[in-house]
Residue, then its C-alpha position, 0 to 999 in steps of 0.5 A: x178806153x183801149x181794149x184789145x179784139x180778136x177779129x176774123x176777115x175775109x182778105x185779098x192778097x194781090x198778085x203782087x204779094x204771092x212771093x211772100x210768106x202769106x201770113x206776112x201778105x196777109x199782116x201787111x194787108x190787114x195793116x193797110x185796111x185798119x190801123x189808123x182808121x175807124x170802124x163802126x161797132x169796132x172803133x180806132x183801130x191803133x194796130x194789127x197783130x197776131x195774124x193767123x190765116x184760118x182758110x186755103x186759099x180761093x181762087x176766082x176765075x178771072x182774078x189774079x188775087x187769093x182770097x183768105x180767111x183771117x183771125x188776128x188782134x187789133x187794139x182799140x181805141x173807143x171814146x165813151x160818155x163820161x169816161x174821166x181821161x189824163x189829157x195834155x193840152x195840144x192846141x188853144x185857141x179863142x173857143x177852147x182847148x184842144x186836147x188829147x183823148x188817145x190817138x184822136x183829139x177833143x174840145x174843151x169849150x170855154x164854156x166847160x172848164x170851170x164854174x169861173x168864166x174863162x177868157x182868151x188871151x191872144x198874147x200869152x195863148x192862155x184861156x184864164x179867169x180872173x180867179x187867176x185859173x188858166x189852162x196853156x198848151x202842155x197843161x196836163x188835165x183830168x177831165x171827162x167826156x160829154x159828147x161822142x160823134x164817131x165818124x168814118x175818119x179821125x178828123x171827122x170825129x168830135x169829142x166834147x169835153x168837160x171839167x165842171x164836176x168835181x174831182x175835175x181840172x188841173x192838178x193844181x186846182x185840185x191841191x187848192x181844193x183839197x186845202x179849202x175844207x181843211x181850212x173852213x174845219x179849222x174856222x169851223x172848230x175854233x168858232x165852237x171853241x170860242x163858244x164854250x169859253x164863253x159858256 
């Protein structure tokens, strides 16, 4: 899920950015130390905006730098269990799907996909079944996170994912379902006509 934060930093501004206009030192800095990177209790952070330096500057006896107080916005990226996401398809490989949870990247396990069993296809790069379901790079899937490792870096970060609750999977596996009931309500009343002709 994507939120916004307001958060308020101490920050250095070294020697080298005092000709600058220091709200604008202090975005840059702020931009170096946070965006595309993960913090713990905060999340991914995507970008800094609205920078606002709330304190005079401190001077340390020995230290070229300035050291400020400030408040800015940062957008968030935070992955949740059971969060449900629109994800594309990046990457298949012989155990799974690679797929795009936000800015960062989680596993779709064959073993997850479906109630069917899924094999991989070397030459076609398909994971398929043989009900002829199948799952290809730049397929775009509704599914749901199951587990969250959040580590200090995007590579580091597992996410695992799932379809195999209802309401999950490719849209078009969804079409297919949705038809399904409407077709065993028609057997179902034609049966109970077939019954009161014979009465």
């Amino acid at each position: 899920m994507y939120y916004s934060m307001n958060i308020e930093e101490k920050i250095r501004i070294p020697s080298n950015m005092l000709a600058m206009d220091m709200e604008e030192a202090a975005k840059k800095v702020l931009r170096d130390t946070y965006e595309r990177r993960i913090f713990k209790g905060v999340g991914f952070v995507i970008s800094v905006d609205d920078v606002e330096i709330t304190s005079p500057g401190v001077v340390v006896p020995g230290d070229h730098n300035i050291y400020y107080t400030a408040k800015f916005d940062a957008l968030v990226f935070n992955a949740s269990v059971n969060e449900v996401f629109e994800s594309e398809v990046k990457e298949i490989v012989e155990f799974g799907a690679f797929c795009s949870i936000g800015p960062l990247d989680g596993l779709l396990h064959v073993s997850q996909i479906g109630g069917e069993k899924f094999y991989y296809d070397k030459k076609s790069k398909t994971l398929s079944s043989r009900g002829k379901k199948n799952v290809k790079k730049g397929d775009m899937l509704i599914l749901k996170i199951s587990t969250v490792s959040i580590k200090s870096s995007a590579n580091d970060t597992k996410i695992g994912l799932t379809m195999r609750s209802e309401g999950l999977g490719k849209a078009e596996w969804l079409e297919d379902e949705k038809k399904k009931p409407k077709k065993a309500e028609k057997a179902e009343k034609a049966e109970k006509g077939e019954k009161k002709e014979k009465k």
